[in-house]
Every structure is written in C-alpha cells, then in structure tokens.
LUMFIZA-352198 format. One record per residue (C-alpha): residue number from 1; residue in one letter; x, y, z. Coordinates in steps of 0.001 Angstrom, whole numbers, plus 500000, padded with zeros to 6 digits. Example, Ala and Ser with C-alpha at 12.3 -4.5 7.8 and 13.67 -1.06 7.14 Angstrom:
BEGIN
   dolo   titor       c1       c2       c3
      1       a   512300   495500   507800
      2       s   513670   498940   507140
//
This chain:
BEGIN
   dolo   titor       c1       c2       c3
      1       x   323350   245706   853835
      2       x   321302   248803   854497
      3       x   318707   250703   852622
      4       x   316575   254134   852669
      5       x   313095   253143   852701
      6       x   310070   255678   852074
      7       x   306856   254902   854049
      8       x   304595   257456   856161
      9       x   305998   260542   854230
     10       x   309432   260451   855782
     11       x   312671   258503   855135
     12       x   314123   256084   857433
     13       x   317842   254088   856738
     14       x   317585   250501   857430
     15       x   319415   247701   858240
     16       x   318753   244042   859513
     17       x   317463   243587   863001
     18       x   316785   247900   863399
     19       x   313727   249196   865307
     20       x   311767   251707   863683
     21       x   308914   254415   864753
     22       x   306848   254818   861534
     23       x   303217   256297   860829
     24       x   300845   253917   861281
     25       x   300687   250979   858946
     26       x   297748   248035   858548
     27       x   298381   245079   860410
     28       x   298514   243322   863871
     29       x   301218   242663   866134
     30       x   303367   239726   864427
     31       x   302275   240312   861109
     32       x   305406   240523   858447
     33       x   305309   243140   855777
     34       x   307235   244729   853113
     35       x   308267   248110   852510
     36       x   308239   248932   849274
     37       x   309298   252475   848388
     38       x   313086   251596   848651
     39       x   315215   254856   847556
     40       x   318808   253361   848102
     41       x   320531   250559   848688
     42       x   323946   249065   849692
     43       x   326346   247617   851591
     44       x   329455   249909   852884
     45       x   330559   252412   850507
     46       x   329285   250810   847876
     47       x   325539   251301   846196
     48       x   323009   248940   844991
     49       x   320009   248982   842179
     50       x   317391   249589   844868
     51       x   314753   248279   842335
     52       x   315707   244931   842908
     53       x   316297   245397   847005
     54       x   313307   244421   849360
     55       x   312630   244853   852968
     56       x   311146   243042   855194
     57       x   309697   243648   858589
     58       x   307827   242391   861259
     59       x   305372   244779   863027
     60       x   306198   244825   867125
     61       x   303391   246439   868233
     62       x   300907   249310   867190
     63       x   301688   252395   869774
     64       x   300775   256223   870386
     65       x   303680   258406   870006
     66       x   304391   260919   873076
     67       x   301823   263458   873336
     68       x   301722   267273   871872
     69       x   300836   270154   873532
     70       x   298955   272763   871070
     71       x   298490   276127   873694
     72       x   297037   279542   871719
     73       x   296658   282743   873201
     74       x   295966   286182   872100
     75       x   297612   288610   874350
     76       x   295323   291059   875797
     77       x   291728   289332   874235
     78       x   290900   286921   877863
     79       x   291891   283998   874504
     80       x   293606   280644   875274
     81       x   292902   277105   874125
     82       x   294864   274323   875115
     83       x   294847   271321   872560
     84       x   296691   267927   873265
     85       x   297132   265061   870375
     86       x   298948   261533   870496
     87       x   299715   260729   866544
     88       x   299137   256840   866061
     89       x   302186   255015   865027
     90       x   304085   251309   864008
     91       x   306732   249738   866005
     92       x   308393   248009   863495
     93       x   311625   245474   863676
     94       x   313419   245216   860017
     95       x   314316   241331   859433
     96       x   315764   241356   856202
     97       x   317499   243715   853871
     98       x   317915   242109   850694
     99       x   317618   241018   846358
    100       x   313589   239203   846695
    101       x   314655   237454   843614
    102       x   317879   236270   844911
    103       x   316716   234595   848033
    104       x   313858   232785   845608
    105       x   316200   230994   843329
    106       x   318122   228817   845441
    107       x   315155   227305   846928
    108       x   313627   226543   843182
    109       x   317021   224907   842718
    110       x   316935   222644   845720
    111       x   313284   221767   845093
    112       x   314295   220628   841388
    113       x   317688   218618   842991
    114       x   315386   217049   845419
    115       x   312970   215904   842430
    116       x   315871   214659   840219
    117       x   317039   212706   843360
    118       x   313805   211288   843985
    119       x   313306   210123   840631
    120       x   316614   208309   839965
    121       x   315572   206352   843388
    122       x   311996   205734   841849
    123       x   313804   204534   838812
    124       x   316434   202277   840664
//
C-alpha cells in the first residue's frame, strides 16, 4: 500500500520500509511518529479513503542537508557577498502504511477471546 503524505510544505509518496528526507520534525533518533496530513491512498491502481489511512515512521537520525551557496554581485560597483546555509532536516524510515482502526480491532478481539477463555477455566 502506498500513500501521499503532506509534512514540511512538500509532498512525498510513501510506502512501507521507504527512506525519506523531510524538513525537520520534533523528536530524537528512534522515536516513532505519525504523519498525519495523508492526501491519497492505495494499493496498485486502485484508491483508498485516505481519512482512514495512517502512517507511521520511525525517525533515523536528525541531519543537515548539503550545503547552498548564495554568491551576489553587482557588476561594475567593487559588490559581492558570498552566503552559505545547511537547511536542518529528518531522516525518516516509513514502517507502516495502513487503516489505524483496522490494525486496533483484532487485538480488542483477542484480548476479549483470551478473557472468555480464562473465565470458562476459572469456572471449571
């Protein structure tokens, strides 16, 4: 499954276990988090309701991107400045593409067959 997530101003497409360069988010290296602004989803040709699609990632490290030269000069005026800038940014390793609500049901489900088992053995 893969999805067009929002973060940072820009729009990246997704898909379990992708590597991402994104504008710096909060958070240490190892930290999961959860991109919320998901535009589309879906898996091959066909699309999703991206409302109900989450994705998760875990943050790899927190990096400089590759530096920019910023050189003015006026022709003729003795005029030049030379500027350099390294934009901050988030290594970021998607984990899972998915329905949140989904992946939260089954587990209720085994939690409550793992009660009604434990009961009928109390009750035996």
């Amino acid at each position: 499954m893969f999805a067009v997530v929002r973060t940072g101003g820009k729009q990246y497409r997704v898909a379990a276990g992708d590597k991402i360069a994104v504008e710096k988010l909060a958070g240490e290296a190892g930290d999961t988090i959860t991109l919320g602004d998901v535009l589309l989803a879906g898996e091959g040709e066909t699309l999703a309701d991206a409302k109900s699609v989450t994705v998760s990632a875990e943050i790899i490290a927190q990096a400089k991107s590759e530096k920019v030269i910023v050189f003015k000069k006026r022709r003729r005026h003795n005029y030049r400045r030379k500027n350099g800038h390294r934009q901050q940014m988030t290594l970021l390793r998607i984990t899972a593409v998915g329905a949140g609500e989904a992946k939260a049901a089954p587990k209720k489900a085994a939690a409550k067959k793992k009660a009604e088992a434990s009961a009928e053995a109390a009750a035996e």
